[in-house]
VOKOL-359174 format. One record per residue (C-alpha): residue in one letter; y, x, z. Coordinates in steps of 0.05 Angstrom, whole numbers, always signed. Example, Ala and Ser with C-alpha at 12.3 -4.5 7.8 and 13.67 -1.06 7.14 Angstrom:
<atoms>
res:yy:xx:zz
a:-90:+246:+156
s:-21:+273:+143
</atoms>
This chain:
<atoms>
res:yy:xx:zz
x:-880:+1125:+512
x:-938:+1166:+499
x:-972:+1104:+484
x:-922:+1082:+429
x:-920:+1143:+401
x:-994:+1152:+389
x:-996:+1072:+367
x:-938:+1083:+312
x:-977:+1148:+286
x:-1045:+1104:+273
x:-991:+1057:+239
x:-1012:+997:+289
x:-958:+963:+338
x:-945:+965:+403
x:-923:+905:+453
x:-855:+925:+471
x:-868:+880:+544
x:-942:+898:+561
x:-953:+963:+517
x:-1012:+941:+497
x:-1041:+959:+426
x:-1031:+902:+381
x:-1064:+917:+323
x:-1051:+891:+242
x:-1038:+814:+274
x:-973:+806:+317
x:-908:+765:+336
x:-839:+782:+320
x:-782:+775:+374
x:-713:+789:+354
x:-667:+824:+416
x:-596:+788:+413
x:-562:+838:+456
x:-587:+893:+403
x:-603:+852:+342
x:-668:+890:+342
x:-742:+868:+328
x:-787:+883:+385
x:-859:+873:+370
x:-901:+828:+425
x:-977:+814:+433
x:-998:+737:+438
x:-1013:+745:+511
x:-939:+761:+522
x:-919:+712:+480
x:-953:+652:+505
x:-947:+676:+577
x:-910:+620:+620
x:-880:+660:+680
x:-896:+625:+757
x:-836:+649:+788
x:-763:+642:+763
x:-688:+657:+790
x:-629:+623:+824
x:-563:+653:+804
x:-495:+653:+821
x:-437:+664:+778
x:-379:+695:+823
x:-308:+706:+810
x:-293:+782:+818
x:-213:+761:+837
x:-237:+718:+893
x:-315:+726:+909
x:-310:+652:+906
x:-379:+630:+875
x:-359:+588:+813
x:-423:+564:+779
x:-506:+558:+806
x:-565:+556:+754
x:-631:+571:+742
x:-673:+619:+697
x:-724:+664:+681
x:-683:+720:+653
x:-625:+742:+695
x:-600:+791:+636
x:-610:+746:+572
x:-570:+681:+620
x:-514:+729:+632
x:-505:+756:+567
x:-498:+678:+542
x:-451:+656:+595
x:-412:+719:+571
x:-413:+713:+498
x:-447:+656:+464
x:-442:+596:+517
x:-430:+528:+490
x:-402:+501:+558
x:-334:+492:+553
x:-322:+493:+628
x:-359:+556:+636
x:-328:+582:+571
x:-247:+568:+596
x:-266:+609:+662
x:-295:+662:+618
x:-231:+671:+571
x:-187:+661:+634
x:-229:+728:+666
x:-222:+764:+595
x:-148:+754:+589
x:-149:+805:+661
x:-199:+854:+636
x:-254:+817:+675
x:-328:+794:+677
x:-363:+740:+722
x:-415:+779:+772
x:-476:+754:+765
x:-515:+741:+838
x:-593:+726:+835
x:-591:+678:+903
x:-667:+668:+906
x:-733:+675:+873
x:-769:+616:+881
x:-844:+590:+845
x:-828:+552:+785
x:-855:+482:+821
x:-799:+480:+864
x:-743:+508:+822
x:-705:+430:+829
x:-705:+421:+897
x:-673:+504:+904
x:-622:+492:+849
x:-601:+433:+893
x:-598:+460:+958
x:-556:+522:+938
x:-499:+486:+902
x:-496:+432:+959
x:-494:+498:+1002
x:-430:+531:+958
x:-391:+456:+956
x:-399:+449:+1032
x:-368:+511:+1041
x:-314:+488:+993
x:-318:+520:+930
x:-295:+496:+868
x:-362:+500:+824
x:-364:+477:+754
x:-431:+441:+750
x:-422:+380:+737
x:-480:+349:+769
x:-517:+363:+831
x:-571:+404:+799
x:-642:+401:+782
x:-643:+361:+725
x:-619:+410:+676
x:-588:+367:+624
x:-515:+375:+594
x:-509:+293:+589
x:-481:+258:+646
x:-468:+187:+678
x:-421:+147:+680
x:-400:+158:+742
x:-398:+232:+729
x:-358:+220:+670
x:-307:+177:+707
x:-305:+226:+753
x:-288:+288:+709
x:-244:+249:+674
x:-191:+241:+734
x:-205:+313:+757
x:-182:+332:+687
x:-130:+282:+673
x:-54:+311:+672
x:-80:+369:+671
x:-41:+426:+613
x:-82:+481:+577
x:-39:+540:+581
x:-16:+570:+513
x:-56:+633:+516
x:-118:+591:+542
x:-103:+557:+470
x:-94:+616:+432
x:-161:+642:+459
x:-199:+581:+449
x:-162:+565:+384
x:-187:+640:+359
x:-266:+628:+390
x:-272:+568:+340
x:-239:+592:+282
x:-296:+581:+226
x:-339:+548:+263
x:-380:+485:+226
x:-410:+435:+251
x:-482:+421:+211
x:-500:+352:+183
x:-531:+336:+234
x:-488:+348:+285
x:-429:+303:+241
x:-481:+249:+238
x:-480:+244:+315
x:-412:+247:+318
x:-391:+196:+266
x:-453:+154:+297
x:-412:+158:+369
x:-348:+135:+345
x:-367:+82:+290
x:-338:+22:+320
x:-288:+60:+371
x:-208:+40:+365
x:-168:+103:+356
x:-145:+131:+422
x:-70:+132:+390
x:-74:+56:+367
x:-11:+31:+391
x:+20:+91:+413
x:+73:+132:+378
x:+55:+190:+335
x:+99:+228:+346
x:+169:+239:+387
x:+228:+261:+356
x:+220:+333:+395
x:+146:+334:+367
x:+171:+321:+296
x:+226:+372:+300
x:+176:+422:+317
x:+135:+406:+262
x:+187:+404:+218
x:+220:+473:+235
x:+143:+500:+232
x:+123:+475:+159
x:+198:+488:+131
x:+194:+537:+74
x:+131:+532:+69
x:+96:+519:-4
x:+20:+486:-11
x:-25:+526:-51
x:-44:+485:-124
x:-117:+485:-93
x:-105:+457:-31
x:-62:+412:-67
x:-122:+382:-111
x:-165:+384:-51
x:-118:+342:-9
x:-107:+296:-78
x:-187:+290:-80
x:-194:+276:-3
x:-142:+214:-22
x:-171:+192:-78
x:-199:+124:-64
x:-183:+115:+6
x:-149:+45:+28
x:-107:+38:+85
x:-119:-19:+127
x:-66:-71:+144
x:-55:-49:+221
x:-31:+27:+186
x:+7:-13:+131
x:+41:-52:+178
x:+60:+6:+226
x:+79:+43:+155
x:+124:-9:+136
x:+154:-19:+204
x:+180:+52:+212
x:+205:+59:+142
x:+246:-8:+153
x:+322:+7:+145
x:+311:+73:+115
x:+333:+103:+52
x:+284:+118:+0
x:+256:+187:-2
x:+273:+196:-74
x:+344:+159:-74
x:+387:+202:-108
x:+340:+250:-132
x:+330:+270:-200
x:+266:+293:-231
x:+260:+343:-281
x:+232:+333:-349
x:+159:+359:-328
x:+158:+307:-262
x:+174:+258:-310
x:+124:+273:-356
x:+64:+271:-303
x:+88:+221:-272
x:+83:+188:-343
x:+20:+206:-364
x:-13:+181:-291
x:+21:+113:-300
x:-2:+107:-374
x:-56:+55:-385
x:-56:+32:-313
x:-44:-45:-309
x:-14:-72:-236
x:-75:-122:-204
x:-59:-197:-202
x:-57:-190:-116
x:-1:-128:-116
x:+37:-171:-169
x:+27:-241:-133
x:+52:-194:-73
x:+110:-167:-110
x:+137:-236:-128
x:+132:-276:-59
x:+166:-206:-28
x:+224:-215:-81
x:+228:-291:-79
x:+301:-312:-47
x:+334:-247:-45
x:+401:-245:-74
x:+432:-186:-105
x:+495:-164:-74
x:+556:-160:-126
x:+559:-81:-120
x:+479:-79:-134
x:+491:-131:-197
x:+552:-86:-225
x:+511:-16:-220
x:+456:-49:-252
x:+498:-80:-307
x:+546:-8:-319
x:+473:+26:-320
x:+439:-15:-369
x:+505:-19:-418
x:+490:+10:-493
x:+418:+15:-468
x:+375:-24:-524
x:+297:-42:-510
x:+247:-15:-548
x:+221:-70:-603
x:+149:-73:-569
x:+180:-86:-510
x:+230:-138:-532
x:+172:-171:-576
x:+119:-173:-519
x:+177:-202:-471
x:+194:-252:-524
x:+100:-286:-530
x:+109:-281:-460
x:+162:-332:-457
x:+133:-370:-508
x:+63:-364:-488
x:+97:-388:-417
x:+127:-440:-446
x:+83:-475:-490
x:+31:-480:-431
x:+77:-508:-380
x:+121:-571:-402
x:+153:-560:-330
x:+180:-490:-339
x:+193:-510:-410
x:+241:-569:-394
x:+274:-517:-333
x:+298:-461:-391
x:+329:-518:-433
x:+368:-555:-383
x:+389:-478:-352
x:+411:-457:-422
x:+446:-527:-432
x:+481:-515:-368
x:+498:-449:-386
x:+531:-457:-459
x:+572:-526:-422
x:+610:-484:-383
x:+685:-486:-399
x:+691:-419:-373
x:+637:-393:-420
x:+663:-430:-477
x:+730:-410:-470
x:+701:-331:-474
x:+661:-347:-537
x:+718:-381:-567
x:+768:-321:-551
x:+713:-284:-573
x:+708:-310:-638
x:+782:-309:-649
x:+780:-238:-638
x:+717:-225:-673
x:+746:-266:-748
x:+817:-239:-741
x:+800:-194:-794
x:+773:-241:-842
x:+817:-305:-821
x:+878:-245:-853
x:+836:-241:-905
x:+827:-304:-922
x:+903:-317:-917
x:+916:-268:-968
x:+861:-292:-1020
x:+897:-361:-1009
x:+962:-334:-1025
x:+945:-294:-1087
x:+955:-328:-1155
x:+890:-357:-1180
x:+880:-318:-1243
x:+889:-256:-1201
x:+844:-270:-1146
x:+786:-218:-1147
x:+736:-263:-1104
x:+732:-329:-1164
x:+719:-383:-1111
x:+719:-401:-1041
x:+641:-411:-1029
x:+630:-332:-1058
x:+683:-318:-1004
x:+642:-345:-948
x:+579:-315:-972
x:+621:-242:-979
x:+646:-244:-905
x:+591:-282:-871
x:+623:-348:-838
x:+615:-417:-842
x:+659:-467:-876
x:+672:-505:-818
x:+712:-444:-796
x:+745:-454:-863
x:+771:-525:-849
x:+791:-511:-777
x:+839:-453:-808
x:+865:-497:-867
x:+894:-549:-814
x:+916:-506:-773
x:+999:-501:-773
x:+1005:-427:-756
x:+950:-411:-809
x:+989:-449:-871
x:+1045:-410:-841
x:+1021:-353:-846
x:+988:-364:-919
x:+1066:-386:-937
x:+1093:-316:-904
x:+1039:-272:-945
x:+1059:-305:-1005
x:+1139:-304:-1006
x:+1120:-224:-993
x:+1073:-216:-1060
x:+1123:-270:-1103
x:+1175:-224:-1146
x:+1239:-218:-1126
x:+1265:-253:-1203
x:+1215:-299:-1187
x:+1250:-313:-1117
x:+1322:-319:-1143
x:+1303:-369:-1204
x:+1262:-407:-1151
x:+1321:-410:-1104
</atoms>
């Protein structure tokens, strides 16, 4: 102490392990338990220590010795395997101690030169697994490396398998990784590892009904933030499903209802959904797609009468009824096949005795008005007809003089002229007659 004190009054450093003056030129060491700089001279710094430690790591709720390593500071080790360990065996323990107000004890088991260090670490974890306990090193020791063999990994794999983190074991290691990032390079490794690998639920279902109800009840009432929902839009953006996700897609939604059947949008929906649909044009594949899924299938009777109550009074917009309409004839005039198909369907279609009979009944009904008409013009005195000839009066009304002729030899027609003209004759007129 003296020492320091008199170094930090010439304003030089001290070594905080040898004491030692250092001088103007020294090395920095920063003290994790106390977030402190301490000062240290070279010598200390590149001093390689010839002896080192064999620990234990015991369980204070059975004495049962749970872990055996190696290093060459008893304090610094412990205060990792306590706080900042990355071994998730070692780090489950941990949490399991903490949840009952405990710590591991730390043993040191031997001091050994640093030559032989392998050959202890080995002997002293066979010596704890002959006497039965459960250690959580995964290898036999002495190699000091966190990557294992195959064997080792087949091995831990049915120790582990079936096995159920408890929910508080969750909560705890759900609340230790909370923020924590992997760097770039670490996400490089990863993505490097699986490139190639099938998904471990390929095949499987996602979820069971259970499951889903869960997750359901859990996100009900719950509303998505505007900027999560551009991030999630953004994360989407671009990304193809393959065909195997398609096909499972497809699969589970067969036989369902659509999500939006008998939903109705409001006039904002409508108008994004609008403006993201204008200017984009449907590729050739998702229309050659469209086609071959719709070729064969046959409207049911109820489908064709909602469709045909839904779209009465509704007229089409001229560019769309004009851009139909060079379709067709664009269609047309480059295929002499589909050409010769609309003319014998249309020839088909107007030979129908049921459709003629409508358009004749139609027609009846439709000139009614003007066949009346036409009666009465025939029945009125010539010098008092308003319309001079019969040519202006098929220009006036619009119909053709083949009409004409049909109603002139018709019997009920010439009756009918007869009937309108014994009403507009004078009643002298009618006696002198008689």
């Amino acid at each position: 102490m003296e020492r320091e004190k008199e170094a930090s009054e010439e304003g030089t450093k001290v070594c905080s392990k040898c004491g030692r003056n250092i001088g103007s030129v020294y090395l920095a060491e920063k003290q994790m338990s106390t977030s402190r700089t301490l000062a240290i001279c070279k010598e200390c710094a590149s001093y390689q220590p010839q002896r080192t430690f064999i620990y234990g790591l015991f369980d204070p709720r059975t004495e049962e010795c749970r872990y055996v390593g190696k290093t060459n500071r008893p304090k610094r080790r412990f205060y990792h395997h306590v706080k900042r360990t990355n071994m998730i065996r070692i780090k489950r323990w941990v949490i399991e101690l903490a949840d009952s107000g405990l710590i591991p004890r730390m043993e040191i088991l031997e001091e050994c030169p640093m030559e032989i260090w392998q050959q202890r670490e080995t002997f002293w974890i066979a010596h704890y697994r002959s006497q039965g306990a459960d250690l959580l090193n995964l290898t036999s020791g002495g190699d000091g490396i966190s990557s294992h063999s195959e064997e080792v990994r087949m091995r831990l794999g049915a120790l582990h398998r079936g096995k159920n983190i408890s929910l508080a074991m969750r909560q705890r290691l759900s609340e230790f990784n909370r923020g924590r990032k992997h760097s770039p390079e670490v996400k490089a490794k990863i993505a490097a590892a699986n490139t190639g690998r099938l998904s471990p639920n390929k095949g499987k279902p996602i979820h069971g009904p259970e499951v889903r109800q869960r997750i359901a009840e859990a996100n009900r009432g719950k509303t998505v933030s505007e900027t999560t929902r551009g991030k999630l839009s953004n994360a989407q953006k671009g990304r193809k499903l393959s065909e195997w996700v398609r096909q499972r897609i497809s699969e589970g939604h067969k036989g369902l209802p659509g999500p939006n059947k008998g939903r109705k949008f409001g006039p904002e929906t409508r108008a994004k959904q609008s403006a993201a649909r204008k200017g984009k044009k449907r590729p050739p594949e998702v229309g050659a797609k469209v086609s071959a899924a719709q070729k064969g299938k046959k409207l049911s009777p109820e489908h064709c009468a909602k469709m045909s109550a839904a779209l009465k009074g509704r007229k089409l917009p001229d560019r769309v009824s004009k851009k139909g309409g060079q379709a067709m004839k664009r269609k047309m005039e480059s295929d002499p096949e589909f050409k010769e198909q609309q003319i014998n369907r249309l020839r088909a279609f107007w030979n129908d005795p049921e459709v003629k009979r409508k358009r004749a009944e139609g027609n009846r009904r439709r000139l009614m008005p003007v066949r009346l008409e036409y009666a009465k013009w025939l029945a009125t005195p010539v010098g008092e007809r308003q319309i001079s000839s019969q040519s202006a009066f098929i220009r006036m009304f619009g119909i053709s003089e083949t009409a004409v002729l049909k109603w002139k030899k018709d019997p009920q027609f010439l009756e009918l002229v007869e009937r309108i003209r014994r009403e507009l004759r004078p009643a002298g007129n009618e006696g002198q007659n008689g």
